[in-house]
N, C-alpha and C positions, 0 to 999 in steps of 0.2 A: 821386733827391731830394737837393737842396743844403740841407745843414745848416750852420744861423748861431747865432753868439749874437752879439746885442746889447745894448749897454744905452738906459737910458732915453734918451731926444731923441739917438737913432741911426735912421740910416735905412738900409733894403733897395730897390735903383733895380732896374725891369726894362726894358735897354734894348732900343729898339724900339716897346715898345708905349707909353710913357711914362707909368707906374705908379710908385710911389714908397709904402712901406710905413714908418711912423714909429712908433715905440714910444713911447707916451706916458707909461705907468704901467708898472710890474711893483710888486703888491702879494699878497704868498701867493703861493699860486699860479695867481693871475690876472694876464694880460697886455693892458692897453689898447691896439689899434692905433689909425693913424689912417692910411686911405687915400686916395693922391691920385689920379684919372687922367682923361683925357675922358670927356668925358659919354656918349659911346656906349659904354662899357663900363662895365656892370652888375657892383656888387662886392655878391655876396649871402653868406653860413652856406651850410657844404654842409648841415645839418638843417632838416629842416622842425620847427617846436617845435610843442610834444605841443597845445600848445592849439589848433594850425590845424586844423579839421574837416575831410575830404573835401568837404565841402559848400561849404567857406570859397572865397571868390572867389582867397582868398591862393594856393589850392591850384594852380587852374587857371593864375592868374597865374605862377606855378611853372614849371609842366610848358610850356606855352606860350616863356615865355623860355627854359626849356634848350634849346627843339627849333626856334627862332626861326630860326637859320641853315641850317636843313635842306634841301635840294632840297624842292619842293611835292610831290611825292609820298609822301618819306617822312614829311613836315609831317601832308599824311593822314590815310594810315595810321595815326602814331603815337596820332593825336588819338584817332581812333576805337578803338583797344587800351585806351589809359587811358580812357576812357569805359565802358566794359566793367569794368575794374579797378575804378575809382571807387566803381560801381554795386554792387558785388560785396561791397568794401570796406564801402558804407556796409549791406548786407543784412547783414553780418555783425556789426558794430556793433551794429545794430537786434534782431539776433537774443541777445547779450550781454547788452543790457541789460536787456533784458524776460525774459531768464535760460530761455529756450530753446534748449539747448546739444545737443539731440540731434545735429543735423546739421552744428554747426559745423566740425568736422575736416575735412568734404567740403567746404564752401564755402571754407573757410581751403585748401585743397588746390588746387581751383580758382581761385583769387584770382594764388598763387603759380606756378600752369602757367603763369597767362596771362602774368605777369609773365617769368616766363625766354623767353617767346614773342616777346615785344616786343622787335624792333630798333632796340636803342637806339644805332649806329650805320649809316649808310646802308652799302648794301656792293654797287652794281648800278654800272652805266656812269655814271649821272646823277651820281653823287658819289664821281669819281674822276678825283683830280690829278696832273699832270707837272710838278715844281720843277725848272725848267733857270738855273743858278745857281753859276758856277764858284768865291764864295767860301764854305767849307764855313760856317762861323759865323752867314752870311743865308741857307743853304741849308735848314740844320737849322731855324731859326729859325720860315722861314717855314712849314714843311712840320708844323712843331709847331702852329704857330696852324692851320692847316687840320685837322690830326687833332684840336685839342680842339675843333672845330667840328663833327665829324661825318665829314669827307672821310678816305677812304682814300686813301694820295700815296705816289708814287713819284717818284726823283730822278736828276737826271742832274747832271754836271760842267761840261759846257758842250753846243754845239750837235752836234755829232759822237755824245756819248755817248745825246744824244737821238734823232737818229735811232735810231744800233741799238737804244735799248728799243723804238720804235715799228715798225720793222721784225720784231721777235722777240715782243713781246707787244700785247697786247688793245689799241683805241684807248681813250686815257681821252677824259673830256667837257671836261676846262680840260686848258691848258696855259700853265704860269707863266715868262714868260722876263726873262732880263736882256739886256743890248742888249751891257754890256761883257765879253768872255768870247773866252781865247784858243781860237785855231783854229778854228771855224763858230759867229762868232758871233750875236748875238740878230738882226741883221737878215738875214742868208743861212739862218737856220733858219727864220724865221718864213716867207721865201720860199720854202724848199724844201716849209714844212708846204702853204700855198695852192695849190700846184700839183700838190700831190699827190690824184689822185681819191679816194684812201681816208682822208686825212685833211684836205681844203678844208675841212670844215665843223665842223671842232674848235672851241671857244670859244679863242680867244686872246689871254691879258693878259700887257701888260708891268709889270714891276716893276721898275724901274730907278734908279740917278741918275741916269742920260742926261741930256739935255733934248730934249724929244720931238721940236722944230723940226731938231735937228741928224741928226736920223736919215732915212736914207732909205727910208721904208717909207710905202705907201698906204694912206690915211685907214681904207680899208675893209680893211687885211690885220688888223686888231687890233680885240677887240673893247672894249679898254679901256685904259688906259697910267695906273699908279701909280706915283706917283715916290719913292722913299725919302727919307726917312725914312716908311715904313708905314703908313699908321693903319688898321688890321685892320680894324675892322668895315666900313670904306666899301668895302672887296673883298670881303668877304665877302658882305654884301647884294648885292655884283652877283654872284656866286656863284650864290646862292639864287635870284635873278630868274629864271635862265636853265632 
């Protein structure tokens, strides 16, 4: 965790995603922010306040947008766990108010099973990443935007270090490259991935400054080409498509 202090009409920049955090007020011990960032990133409260009901549309609205990015399987699954919760939730509620407490322990018991039951990150082949990325700074970077998304991710240096992970362990389902990268770089590894029978049919996106015209790679070895400066969510939904 980075810890700041600022003061009033000071601002906190997250670069990359181009977010910008301005302190408006500090009064007590209250602090005004004010958020800037594209519009496809949703700036919510990590609380849901007390007056949103299980019932409240807010709720589902909620649960839906954390799990927005998810591979569709685990999209799902999830749905249908909190639909269970929800239900459970509102019995228990209902059981409260009408001041029928015999069995609430058990239903509060079971509310809470289901709750540690529910995978609240995907963790199978479907949502699991390769960040091939020789400078460390956009490495970490990106491989953070994909874990607060749900993906488990692993990383490499350049195209060499990526082979041996994928010779030594499990195929993932993405694999994120950059084009500039010493010793095998982004366009002899994305060759060496397509030829390979065990790994042709990996999803394959570039993440690069390149410029795509200058590289030479066939239309169909990529399944996507982002150019940096990043804008997460538009990878990330193609992410989730797949």
């Amino acid at each position: 965790m980075l810890v700041l202090s600022r003061k009033e009409d000071q601002k906190v920049l997250i670069p990359g995603l181009d977010i910008s955090i301005k302190v408006i007020r500090c009064k007590n011990s209250s602090v005004t922010l004010g958020f800037d960032a594209p519009p496809e990133i949703r700036i919510a409260r990590d609380e849901l306040s007390p007056e949103v009901s299980v019932k409240d549309p807010a709720f589902s609205e909620l649960i839906a947008d954390k799990i927005s990015s998810y591979p569709a399987a685990q999209r799902h699954d999830i749905r249908d766990q909190f639909n269970v919760v929800t239900m459970a939730l509102q019995m228990l509620i209902d059981d409260i108010e009408a001041g029928e407490l015999h069995d609430v322990d058990e239903v509060y018991e079971r509310v809470c099973q289901r709750l540690r039951d529910i995978t609240a990150t995907p963790n199978d082949r479907e949502a699991f990443a390769l960040v091939v990325e020789d400078q460390a700074n956009e490495r970490e970077l990106l491989a953070g935007i994909l874990r607060m998304n749900g993906y488990r991710v692993a990383t490499a240096a350049d195209g060499n270090e990526a082979l041996k992970y994928l010779e030594e362990n499990a195929t993932p389902a993405f694999i994120l490259v950059d084009m500039h990268m010493p010793g095998c770089d982004g366009v002899e590894l994305v060759q060496q991935i397509r030829s390979s029978v065990e790994w042709k049919d990996v999803n394959v996106y570039v993440v690069s400054g390149a410029d795509k015209d200058d590289c030479e790679l066939a239309p169909d070895s990529i399944n996507g080409w982002y150019t940096k400066p990043l804008a997460p969510q538009e990878l990330i939904r193609a992410l989730a498509s797949n």
